[in-house]
C-alpha positions as CSV (number, residue, x, y, z in Angstrom):
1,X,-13.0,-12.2,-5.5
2,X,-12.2,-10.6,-1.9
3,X,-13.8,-7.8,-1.6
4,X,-12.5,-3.9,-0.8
5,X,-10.9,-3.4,3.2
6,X,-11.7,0.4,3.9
7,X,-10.8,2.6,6.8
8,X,-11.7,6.4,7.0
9,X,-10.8,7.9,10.4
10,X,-7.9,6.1,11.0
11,X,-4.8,8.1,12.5
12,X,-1.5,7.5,11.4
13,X,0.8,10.2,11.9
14,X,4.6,10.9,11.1
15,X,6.7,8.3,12.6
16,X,4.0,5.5,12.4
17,X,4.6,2.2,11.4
18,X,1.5,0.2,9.3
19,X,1.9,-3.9,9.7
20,X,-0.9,-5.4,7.2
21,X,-1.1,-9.3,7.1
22,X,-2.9,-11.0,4.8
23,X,-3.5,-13.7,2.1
24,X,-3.4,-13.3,-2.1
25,X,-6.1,-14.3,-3.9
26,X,-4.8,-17.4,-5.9
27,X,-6.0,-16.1,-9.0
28,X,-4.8,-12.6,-8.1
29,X,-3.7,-10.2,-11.2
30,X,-2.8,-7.7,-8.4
31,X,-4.3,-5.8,-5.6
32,X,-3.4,-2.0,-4.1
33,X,-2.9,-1.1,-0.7
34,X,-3.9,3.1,-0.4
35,X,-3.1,5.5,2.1
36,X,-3.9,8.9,2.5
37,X,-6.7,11.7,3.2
38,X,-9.6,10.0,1.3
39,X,-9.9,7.6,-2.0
40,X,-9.0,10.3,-4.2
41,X,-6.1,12.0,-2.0
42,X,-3.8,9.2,-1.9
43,X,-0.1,9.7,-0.1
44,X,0.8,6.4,-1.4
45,X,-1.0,3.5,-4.1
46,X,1.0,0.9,-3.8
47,X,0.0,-1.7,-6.5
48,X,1.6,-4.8,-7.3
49,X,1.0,-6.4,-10.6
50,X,1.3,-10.1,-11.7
51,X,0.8,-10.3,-14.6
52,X,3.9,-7.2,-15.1
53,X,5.7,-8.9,-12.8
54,X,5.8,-5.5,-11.0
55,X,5.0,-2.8,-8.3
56,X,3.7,0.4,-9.1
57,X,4.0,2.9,-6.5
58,X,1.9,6.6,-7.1
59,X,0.2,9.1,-5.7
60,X,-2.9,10.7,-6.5
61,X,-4.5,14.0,-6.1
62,X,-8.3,14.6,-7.0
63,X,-8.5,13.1,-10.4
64,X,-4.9,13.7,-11.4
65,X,-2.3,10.7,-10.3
66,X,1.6,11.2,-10.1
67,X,3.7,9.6,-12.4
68,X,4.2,5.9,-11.7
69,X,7.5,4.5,-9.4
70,X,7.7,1.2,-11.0
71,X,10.1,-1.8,-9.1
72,X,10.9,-5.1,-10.5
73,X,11.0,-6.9,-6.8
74,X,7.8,-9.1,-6.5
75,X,8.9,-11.5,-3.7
76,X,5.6,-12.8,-2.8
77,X,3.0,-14.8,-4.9
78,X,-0.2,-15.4,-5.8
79,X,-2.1,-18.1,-3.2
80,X,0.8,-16.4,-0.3
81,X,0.2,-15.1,2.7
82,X,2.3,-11.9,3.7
83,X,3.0,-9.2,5.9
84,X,3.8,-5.9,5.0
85,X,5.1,-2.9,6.7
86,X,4.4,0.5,6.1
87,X,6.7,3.4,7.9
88,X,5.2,6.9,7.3
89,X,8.0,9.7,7.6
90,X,8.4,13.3,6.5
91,X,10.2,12.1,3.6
92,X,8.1,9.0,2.6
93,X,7.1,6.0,2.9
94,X,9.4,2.8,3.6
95,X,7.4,-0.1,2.3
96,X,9.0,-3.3,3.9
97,X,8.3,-5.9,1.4
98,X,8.4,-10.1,3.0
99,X,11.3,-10.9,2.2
100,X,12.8,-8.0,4.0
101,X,13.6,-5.5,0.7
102,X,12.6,-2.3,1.4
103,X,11.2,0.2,-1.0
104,X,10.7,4.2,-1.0
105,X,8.4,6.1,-1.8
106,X,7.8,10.7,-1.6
107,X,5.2,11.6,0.4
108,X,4.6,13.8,-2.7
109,X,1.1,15.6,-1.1
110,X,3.1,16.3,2.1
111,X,0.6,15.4,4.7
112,X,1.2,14.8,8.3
113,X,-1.4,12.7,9.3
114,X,-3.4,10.3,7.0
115,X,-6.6,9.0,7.7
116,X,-7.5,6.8,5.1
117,X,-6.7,3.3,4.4
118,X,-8.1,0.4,1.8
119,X,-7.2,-3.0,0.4
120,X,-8.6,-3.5,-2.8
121,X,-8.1,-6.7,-5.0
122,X,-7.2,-9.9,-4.6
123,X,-6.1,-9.5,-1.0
124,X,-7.7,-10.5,2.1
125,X,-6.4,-8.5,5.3
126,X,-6.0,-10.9,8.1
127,X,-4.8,-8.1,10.7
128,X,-3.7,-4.9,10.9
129,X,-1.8,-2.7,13.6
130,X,-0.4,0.9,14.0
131,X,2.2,1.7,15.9
């Protein structure tokens, strides 16, 4: 099982664009990419599921999460390696999925600057650059 990719004093501000490669597990159920001010202040959880054949998008604040943003667009597979990009704006995030569809998501806490990043499940990060 991979293990957990964590960043805490990373700065990505408005306007920045996140490109994460890497490689699912090939017995991956899912795996969640987080951004945000810490592991529980999270701008965006962005979760795709296998075995639902979906991607839950969310936010969370302290122990409370936001209600789920669920999108039937899995493109990618298990045993795949993929690239996506991450756009933070004032109005959300653009998440551009591999095969080019992109989805939205509110920056619902309203930060401007996030600092905090983490892979978790079965997904390996190969690289990763802001820009």
């Amino acid at each position: 099982m991979p293990g957990k990719f964590e960043m805490m004093n990373m700065d990505m501000k408005l306007g920045t664009t996140l490109k994460i490669k890497g490689k699912i597990a090939n017995d991956a159920e899912g795996f969640a990419i987080n951004l945000g001010q810490g592991a529980d202040k999270l701008n965006l959880h962005f979760n795709p599921r296998f075995c639902e054949s979906t991607i839950v998008c969310n936010s969370r604040d302290g122990d409370s999460w936001g209600k789920e943003q669920r999108e039937n667009h899995i493109c990618f597979s298990p045993g795949s390696e993929v690239k996506f990009i991450v756009t933070f704006e004032s109005d959300g995030f653009k998440v551009k999925l591999p095969d080019g569809h992109l989805l939205t998501f509110p920056n619902r806490l309203g930060h401007s600057h996030l600092s905090y990043l983490s892979v978790q499940g079965g997904f390996s990060v190969c690289s990763f650059k802001l820009q």
